[in-house]
C-alpha positions in Angstrom: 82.4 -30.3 -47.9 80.9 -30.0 -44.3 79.1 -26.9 -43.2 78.0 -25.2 -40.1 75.0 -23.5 -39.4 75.0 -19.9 -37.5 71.6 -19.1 -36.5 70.2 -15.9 -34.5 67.0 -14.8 -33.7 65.0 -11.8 -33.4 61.6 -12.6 -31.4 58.9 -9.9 -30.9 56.7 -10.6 -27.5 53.5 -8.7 -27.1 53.4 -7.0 -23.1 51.0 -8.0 -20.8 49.5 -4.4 -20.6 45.8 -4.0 -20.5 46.5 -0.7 -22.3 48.7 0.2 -25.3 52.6 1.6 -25.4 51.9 5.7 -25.7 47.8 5.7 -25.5 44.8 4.2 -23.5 43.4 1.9 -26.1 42.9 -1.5 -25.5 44.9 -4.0 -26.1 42.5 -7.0 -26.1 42.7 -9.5 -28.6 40.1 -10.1 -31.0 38.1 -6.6 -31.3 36.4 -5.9 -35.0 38.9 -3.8 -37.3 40.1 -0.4 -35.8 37.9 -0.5 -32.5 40.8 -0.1 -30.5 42.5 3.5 -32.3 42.5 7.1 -30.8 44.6 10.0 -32.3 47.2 9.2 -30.7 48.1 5.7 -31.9 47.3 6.8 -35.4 49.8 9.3 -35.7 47.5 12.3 -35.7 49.0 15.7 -36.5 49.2 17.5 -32.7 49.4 14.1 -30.4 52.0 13.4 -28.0 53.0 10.0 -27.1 53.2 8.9 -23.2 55.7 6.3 -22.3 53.0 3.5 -20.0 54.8 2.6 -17.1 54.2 -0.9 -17.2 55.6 -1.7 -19.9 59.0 -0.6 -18.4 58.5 -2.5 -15.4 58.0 -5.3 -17.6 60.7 -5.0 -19.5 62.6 -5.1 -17.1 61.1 -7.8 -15.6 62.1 -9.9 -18.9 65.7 -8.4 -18.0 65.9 -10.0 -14.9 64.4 -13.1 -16.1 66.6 -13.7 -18.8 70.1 -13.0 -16.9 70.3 -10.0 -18.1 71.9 -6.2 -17.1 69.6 -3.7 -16.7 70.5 -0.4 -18.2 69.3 2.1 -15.8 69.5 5.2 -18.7 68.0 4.3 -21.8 65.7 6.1 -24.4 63.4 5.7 -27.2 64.2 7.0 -30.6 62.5 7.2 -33.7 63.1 4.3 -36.5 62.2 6.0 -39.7 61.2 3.5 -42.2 58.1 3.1 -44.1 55.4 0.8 -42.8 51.9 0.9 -44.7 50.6 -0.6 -41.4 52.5 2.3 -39.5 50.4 5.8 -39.7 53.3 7.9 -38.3 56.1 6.1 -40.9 58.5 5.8 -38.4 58.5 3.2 -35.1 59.2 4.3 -31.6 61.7 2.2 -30.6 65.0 1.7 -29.0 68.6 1.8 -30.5 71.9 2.7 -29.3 70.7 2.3 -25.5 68.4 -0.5 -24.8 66.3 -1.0 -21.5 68.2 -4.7 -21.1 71.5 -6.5 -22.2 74.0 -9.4 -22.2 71.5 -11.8 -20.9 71.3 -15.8 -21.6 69.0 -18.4 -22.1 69.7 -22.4 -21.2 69.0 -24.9 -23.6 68.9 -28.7 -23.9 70.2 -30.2 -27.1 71.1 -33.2 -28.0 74.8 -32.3 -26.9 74.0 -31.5 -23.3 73.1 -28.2 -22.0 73.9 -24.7 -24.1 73.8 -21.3 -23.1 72.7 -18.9 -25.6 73.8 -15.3 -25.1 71.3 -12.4 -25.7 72.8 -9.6 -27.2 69.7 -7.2 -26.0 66.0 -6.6 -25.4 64.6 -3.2 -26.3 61.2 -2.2 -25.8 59.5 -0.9 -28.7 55.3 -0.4 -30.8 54.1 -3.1 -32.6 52.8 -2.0 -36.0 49.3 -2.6 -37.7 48.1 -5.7 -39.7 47.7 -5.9 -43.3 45.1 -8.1 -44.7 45.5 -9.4 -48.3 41.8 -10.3 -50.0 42.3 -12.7 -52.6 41.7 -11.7 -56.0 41.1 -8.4 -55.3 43.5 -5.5 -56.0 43.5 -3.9 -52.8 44.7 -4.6 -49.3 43.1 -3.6 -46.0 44.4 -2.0 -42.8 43.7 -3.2 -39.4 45.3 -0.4 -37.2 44.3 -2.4 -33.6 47.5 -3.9 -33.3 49.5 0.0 -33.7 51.2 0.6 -30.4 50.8 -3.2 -28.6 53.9 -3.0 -26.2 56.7 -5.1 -27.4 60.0 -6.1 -26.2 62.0 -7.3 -28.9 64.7 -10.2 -27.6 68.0 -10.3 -30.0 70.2 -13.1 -29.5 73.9 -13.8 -30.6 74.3 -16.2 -33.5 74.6 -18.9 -31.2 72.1 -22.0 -32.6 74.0 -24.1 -34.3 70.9 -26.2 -36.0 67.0 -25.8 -36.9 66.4 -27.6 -34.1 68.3 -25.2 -31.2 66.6 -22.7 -32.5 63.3 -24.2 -32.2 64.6 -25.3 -28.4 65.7 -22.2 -27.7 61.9 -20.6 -28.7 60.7 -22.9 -26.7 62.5 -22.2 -23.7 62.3 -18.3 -24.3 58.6 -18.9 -24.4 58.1 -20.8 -21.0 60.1 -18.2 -19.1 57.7 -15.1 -20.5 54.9 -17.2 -19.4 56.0 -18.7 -16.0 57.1 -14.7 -15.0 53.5 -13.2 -16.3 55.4 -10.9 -19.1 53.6 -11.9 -22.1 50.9 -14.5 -23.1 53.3 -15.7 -26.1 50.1 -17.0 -28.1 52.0 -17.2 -31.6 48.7 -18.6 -32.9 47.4 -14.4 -32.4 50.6 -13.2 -33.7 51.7 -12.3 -29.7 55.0 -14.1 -30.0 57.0 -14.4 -33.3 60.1 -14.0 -35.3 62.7 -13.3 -37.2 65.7 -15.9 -38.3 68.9 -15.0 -39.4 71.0 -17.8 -40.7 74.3 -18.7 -42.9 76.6 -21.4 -43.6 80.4 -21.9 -43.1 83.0 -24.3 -43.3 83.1 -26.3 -40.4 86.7 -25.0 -38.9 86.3 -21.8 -40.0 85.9 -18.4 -37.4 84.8 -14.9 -39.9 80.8 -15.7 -40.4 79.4 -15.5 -44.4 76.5 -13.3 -46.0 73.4 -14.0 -43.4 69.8 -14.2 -44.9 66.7 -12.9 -42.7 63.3 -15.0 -42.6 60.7 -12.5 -41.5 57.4 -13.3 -39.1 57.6 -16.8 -38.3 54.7 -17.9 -35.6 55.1 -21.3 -34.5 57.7 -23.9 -34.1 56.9 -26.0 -36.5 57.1 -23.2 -39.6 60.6 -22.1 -37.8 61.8 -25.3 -37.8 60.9 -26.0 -41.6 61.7 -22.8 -42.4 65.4 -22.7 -41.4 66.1 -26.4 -42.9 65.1 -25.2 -46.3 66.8 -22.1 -46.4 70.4 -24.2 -44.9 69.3 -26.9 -47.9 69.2 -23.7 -50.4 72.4 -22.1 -48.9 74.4 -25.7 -48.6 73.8 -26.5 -52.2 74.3 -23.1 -53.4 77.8 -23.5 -51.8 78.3 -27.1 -53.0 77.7 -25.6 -56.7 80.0 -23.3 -55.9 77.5 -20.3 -56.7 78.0 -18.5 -53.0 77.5 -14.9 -54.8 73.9 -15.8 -55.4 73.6 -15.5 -51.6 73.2 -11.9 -50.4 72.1 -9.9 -47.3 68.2 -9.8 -47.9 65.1 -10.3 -46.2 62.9 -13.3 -47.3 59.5 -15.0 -46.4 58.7 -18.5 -45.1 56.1 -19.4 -48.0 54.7 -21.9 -46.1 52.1 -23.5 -49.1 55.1 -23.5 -51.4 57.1 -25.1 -48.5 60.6 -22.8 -49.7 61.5 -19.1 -48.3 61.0 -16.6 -51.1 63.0 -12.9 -51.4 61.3 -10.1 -50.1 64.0 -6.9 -50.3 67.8 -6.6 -50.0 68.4 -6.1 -46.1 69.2 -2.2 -45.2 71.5 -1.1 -43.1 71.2 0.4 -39.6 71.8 3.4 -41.0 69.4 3.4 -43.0 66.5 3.7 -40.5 68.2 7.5 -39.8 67.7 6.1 -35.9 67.3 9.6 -33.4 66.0 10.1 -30.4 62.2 10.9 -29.9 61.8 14.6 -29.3 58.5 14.1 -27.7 59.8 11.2 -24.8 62.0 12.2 -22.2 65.6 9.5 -21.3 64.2 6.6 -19.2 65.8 6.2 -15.8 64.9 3.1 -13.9 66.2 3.3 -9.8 67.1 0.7 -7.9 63.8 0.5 -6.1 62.0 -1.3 -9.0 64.6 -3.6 -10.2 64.6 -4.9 -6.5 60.8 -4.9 -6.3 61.0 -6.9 -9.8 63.3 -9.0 -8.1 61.3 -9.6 -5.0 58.1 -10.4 -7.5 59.9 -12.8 -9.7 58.0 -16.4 -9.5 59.0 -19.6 -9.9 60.6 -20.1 -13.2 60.9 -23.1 -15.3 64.4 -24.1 -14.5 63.3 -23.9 -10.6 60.3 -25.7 -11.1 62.2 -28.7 -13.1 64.3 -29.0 -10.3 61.2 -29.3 -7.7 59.7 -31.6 -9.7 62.7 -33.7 -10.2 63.0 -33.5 -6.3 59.3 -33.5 -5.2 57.8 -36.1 -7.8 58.5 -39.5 -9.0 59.0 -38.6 -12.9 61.3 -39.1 -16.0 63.4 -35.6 -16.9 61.3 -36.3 -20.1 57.8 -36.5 -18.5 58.8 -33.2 -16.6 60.3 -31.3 -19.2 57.2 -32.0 -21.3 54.9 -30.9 -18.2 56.8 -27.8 -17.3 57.0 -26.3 -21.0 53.5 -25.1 -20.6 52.6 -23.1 -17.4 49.3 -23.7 -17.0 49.6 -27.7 -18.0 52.0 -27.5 -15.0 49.7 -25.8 -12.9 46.9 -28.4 -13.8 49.2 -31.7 -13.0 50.2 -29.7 -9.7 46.3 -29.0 -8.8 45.9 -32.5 -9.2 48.3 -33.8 -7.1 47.3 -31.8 -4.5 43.9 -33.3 -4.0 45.4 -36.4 -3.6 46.2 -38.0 -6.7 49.3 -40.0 -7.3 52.1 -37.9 -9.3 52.8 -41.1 -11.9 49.5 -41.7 -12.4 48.4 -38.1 -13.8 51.4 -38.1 -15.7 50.6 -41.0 -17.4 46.9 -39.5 -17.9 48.3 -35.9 -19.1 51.0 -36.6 -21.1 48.9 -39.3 -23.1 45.1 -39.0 -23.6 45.0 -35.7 -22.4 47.8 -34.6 -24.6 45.6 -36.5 -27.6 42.5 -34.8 -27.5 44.1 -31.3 -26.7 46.2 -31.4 -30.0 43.0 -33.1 -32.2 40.6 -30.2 -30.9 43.3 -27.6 -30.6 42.8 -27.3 -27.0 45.4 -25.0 -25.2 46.1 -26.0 -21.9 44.4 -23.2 -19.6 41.4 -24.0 -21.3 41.4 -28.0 -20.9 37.3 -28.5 -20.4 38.3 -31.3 -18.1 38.3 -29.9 -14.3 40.3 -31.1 -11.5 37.5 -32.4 -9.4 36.0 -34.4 -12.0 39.6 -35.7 -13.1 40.4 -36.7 -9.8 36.9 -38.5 -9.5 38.1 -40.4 -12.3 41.1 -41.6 -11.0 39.5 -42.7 -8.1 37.1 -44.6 -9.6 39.9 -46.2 -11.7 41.7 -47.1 -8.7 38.7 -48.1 -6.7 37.9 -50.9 -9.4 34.4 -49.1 -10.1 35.2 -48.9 -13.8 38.5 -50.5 -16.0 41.0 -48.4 -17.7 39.6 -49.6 -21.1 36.2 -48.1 -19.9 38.0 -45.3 -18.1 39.7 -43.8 -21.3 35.8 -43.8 -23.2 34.9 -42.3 -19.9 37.6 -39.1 -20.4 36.8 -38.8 -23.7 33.2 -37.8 -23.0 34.3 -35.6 -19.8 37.1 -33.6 -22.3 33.9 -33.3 -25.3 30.9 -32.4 -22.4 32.7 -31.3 -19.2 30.4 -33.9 -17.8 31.2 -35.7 -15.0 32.2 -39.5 -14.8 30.4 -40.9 -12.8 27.0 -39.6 -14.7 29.0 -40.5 -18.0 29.5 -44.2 -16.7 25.5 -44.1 -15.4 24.8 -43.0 -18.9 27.1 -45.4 -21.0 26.1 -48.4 -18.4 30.4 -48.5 -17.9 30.6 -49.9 -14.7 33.2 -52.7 -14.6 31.8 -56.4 -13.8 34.0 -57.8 -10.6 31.2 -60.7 -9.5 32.3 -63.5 -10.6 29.3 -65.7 -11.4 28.8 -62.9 -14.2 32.2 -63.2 -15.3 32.2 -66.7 -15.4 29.8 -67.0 -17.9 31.2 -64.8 -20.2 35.0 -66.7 -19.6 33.2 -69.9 -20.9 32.0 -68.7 -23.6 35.4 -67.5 -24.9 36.9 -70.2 -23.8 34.5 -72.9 -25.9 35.3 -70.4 -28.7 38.6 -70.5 -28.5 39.9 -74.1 -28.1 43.2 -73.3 -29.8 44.0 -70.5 -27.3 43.1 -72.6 -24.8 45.1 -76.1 -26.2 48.4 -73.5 -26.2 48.1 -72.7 -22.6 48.0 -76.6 -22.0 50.7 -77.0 -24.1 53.0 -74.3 -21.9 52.3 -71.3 -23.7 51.7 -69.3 -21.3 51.2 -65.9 -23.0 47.7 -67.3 -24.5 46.2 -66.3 -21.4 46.7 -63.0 -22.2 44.6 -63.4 -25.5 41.9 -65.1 -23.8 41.5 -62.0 -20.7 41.4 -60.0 -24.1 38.3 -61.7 -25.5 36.8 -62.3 -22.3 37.3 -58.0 -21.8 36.1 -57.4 -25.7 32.9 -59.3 -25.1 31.9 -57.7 -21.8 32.8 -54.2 -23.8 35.4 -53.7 -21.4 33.7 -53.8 -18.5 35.3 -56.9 -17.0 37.5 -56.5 -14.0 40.9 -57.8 -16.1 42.7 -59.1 -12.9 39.3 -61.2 -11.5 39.0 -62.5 -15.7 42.5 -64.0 -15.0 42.1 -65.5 -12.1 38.7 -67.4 -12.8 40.5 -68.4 -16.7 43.5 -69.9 -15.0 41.2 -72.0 -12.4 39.1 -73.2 -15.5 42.0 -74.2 -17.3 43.8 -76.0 -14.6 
């Protein structure tokens, strides 16, 4: 029997704030264990919250940026529930009148383009972090995190595979990013979320029991998450044992590699939603959505289209390039010293791309600078060093920040263009390789490129390659 997937997500982004939802703390990253708490945040008999007016400006901000209407009433209400990582045991949130709605987000899928709908984005406190010692029968709080400004983005079940949703992250992600409304670092937890997902007949309209995956952060987990739980629902349904799935909440066990049960999924109504007695209705005028407007940047469906316009790239190379703001930024910085657009690509979406993923490297923090990179490619194009040298040569700048031209002093890199140097070395190989040599006699003309090999091997690479040709093909006629 065939089967179609429904997916919809529930992502949690972390506000750019410098200070937290209702209080003045800190929100920086990174601080020892409750550093950044006050009375406030930790639910203190006697405290009143205070709505921080930034993080209404960048929600709706997101609104905009995501297609969507902006609800000009809208108020916070209290989500009672109990969270161990929650001092007050209730979240300050939004329900039945979010700050945004009906937006969209544009994908690329195998199929062609998709537009997946947003159902709403409500702003909303983050809650602590638990931290599980092993082997000991106790867990500890970290309450830094209470009150982080949130928006929390809710799409329709719209993704129709693992791999939309993954897209569809992706995409939601760069458009945060480009418009300066959240860092999205799902390695700190900034950007995560939730998956709903169930099977139907392919053909069929009325959707089946859903399952929720909580706190996913990255794309890989949410991609191997959501193709073990289809495999789980798909056989379940082939056995003909669909009343073993129900409406619960389960984990992404990533060690195990399977998603394991966590609780039967409430209600709504069981949060007993009301409004906050302590914050008054928000009401946003026209005045800031039209200076939100004014303020938006480029975004990265604009900046594909430049590219695709302004630079002479693949839609692959550019939609790789784009994804990440500040890679983007780096290629552009480039080019605007002078280098050529193809070549950087090829040097960014390759070596660059390499040693950033072996060391963990995000983009903004590439150790490589655009004056020193540019130096390189100059020296590449000037013949002062070969592309075999050149790539030892970036290795060392990307390690040491150094720059090339003391690396190639250093390393003795310099590429050998006089030819009564060369010629020596092409003899050599040559008396070495008589076989090589007999094909290329014989019409094979492909043995030449062997031979500029050797020649490059036994100069380490410094040989000019083009020069090594030339002075092999005179020899040899």
């Amino acid at each position: 029997m065939s089967y179609e997937t429904i997916i919809g997500l529930e992502i949690h982004a972390e506000l750019n704030t410098k200070t937290k939802i209702f209080c003045n703390c800190s929100t920086e990253f990174g601080a020892k264990p409750n550093e950044h708490t006050c009375p406030i945040c930790m639910g203190l008999p006697g405290t009143l919250p205070v709505l921080n007016e930034e993080v209404v400006h960048l929600a709706v901000k997101a609104g905009k940026a995501l297609n969507c209407k902006i609800n000009k009433l809208n108020k916070m209400d209290r989500k009672n529930y109990f969270y161990p990582d929650l001092p007050k045991a209730y979240q300050i949130s939004q329900f039945d009148l979010p700050i945004c709605g009906n937006g969209s987000v544009e994908i690329h899928t195998k199929d062609g383009v998709r537009n997946i709908r947003l159902n709403r984005i409500h702003i909303e406190e983050d809650a602590g972090k638990l931290v599980h010692l092993d082997y000991e029968p106790y867990s500890l709080i970290d309450y830094n995190r209470v009150g982080v400004p949130l928006v929390e983005i809710v799409t329709e079940p719209d993704m129709r595979s693992p791999e939309e949703a993954v897209e569809f992250m992706k995409s939601l992600r760069a458009i945060l990013q480009y418009a300066n409304i959240s860092d999205c670092r799902m390695d700190q937890g900034s950007m995560r979320c939730d998956a709903n997902i169930s099977l139907r007949e392919v053909g069929k309209e009325e959707y089946n029991t859903k399952v929720e995956i909580k706190n996913i952060n990255s794309f890989k987990e949410l991609q191997k998450a959501l193709e073990k739980e289809e495999k789980r629902q798909k056989e379940l349904y082939d056995f003909g044992e669909s009343f073993r799935i129900k409406q619960e909440t389960r984990r992404w066990d990533a060690g195990k590699g399977k998603t394991v049960t966590m609780r039967t999924k409430e209600d709504a109504n069981d949060y007993r939603y009301f409004p906050d007695p302590d914050i008054i209705p928000i009401v946003i005028k026209d005045e800031l959505i039209e200076s939100v407007q004014k303020e938006m940047p480029e975004l990265p469906h604009d900046r594909t289209n430049r590219f695709k316009e302004q630079y002479n790239l693949t839609d692959k190379e550019i939609e790789i390039l784009v994804e990440d703001k500040p890679f983007a930024d780096y290629f552009e910085k480039l080019v605007a010293v002078g280098a050529d657009s193809k070549t950087v690509s090829n040097w960014m979406l390759g070596d660059m791309i390499r040693l950033m993923r072996e060391t963990e490297t995000e983009a903004k923090n590439i150790p490589v600078s655009v004056e020193h990179m540019n130096e390189l490619l100059n020296m590449i194009k000037s013949k002062a060093i070969s592309n075999t040298a050149a790539k030892e040569v970036f290795e060392e700048m990307f390690k040491t920040s150094k720059e090339p031209k003391a690396i190639v002093e250093e390393k003795g890199l310099s590429q050998i263009s006089d030819t009564g140097a060369l010629e020596k070395i092409v003899d050599e190989v040559l008396a070495n390789n008589e076989k090589s040599v007999t094909d290329y006699k014989a019409g094979k003309v492909q043995a030449i490129g062997y031979l500029v090999g050797q020649v490059m091997k036994a100069s380490k690479g410094k040989a000019n390659p083009p020069v090594v040709k030339e002075i092999i093909e005179g020899k040899l006629k």
